[in-house]
C-alpha positions as CSV (number, residue, x, y, z in Angstrom):
1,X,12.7,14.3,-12.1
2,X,9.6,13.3,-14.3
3,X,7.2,10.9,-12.8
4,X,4.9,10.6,-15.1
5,X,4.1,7.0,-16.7
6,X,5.8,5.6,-13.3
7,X,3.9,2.1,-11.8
8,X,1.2,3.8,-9.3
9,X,-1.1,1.4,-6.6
10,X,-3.9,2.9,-4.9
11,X,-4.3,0.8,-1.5
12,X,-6.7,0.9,1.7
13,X,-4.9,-0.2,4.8
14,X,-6.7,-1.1,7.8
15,X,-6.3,0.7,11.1
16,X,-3.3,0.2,13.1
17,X,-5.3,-2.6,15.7
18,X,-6.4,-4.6,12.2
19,X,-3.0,-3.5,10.5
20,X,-1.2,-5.7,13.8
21,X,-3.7,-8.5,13.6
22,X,-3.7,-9.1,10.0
23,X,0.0,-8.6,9.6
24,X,0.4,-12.0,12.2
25,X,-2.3,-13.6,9.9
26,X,-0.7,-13.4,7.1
27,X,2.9,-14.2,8.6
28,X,1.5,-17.2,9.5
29,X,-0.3,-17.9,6.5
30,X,2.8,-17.5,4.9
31,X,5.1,-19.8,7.0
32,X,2.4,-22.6,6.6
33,X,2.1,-22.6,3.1
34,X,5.4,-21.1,1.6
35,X,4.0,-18.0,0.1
36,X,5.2,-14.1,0.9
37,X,4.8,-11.5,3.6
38,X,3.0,-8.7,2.5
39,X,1.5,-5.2,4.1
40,X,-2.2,-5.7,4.8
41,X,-3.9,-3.8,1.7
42,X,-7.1,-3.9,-0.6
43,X,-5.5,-2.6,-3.8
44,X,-8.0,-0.5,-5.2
45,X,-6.3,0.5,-8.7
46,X,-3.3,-0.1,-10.7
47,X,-2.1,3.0,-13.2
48,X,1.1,4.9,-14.0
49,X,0.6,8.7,-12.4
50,X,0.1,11.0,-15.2
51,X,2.0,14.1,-16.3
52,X,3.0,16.9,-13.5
53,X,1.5,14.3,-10.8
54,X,3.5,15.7,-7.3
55,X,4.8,12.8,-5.5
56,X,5.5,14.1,-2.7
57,X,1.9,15.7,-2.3
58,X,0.7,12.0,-2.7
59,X,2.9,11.0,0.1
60,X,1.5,13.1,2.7
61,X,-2.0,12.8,1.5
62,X,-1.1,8.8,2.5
63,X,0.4,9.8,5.9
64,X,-2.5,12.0,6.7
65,X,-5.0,9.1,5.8
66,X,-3.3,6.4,8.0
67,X,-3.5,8.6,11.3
């Protein structure tokens, strides 16, 4: 399967004790005012991955970093 020009966001997520607090934030953020639920993030970038980029590797690179 080629991969290359795909959508591609580079996010930071906090911890897992921010990841819980923010996630109720923004749930109730979102209840008051209408708007959607969303993962905690700071999106740092938005490309397409390139040519040969190995999806897989990128997931694990993501696991390791949230641990």
């Amino acid at each position: 399967m080629t991969v290359a020009g795909l959508p591609c966001a580079w996010w930071l997520v906090p911890e897992a004790g921010r990841h819980e607090r923010l996630s109720r934030w923004i749930g109730a953020l979102a209840a008051l005012h209408g708007g959607p639920v969303f993962e905690p993030h700071l999106t740092l970038a938005l490309s397409t991955l390139p040519e040969g980029a190995d999806v897989p590797a990128v997931r694990s690179e993501e696991r390791f970093s949230r641990n």
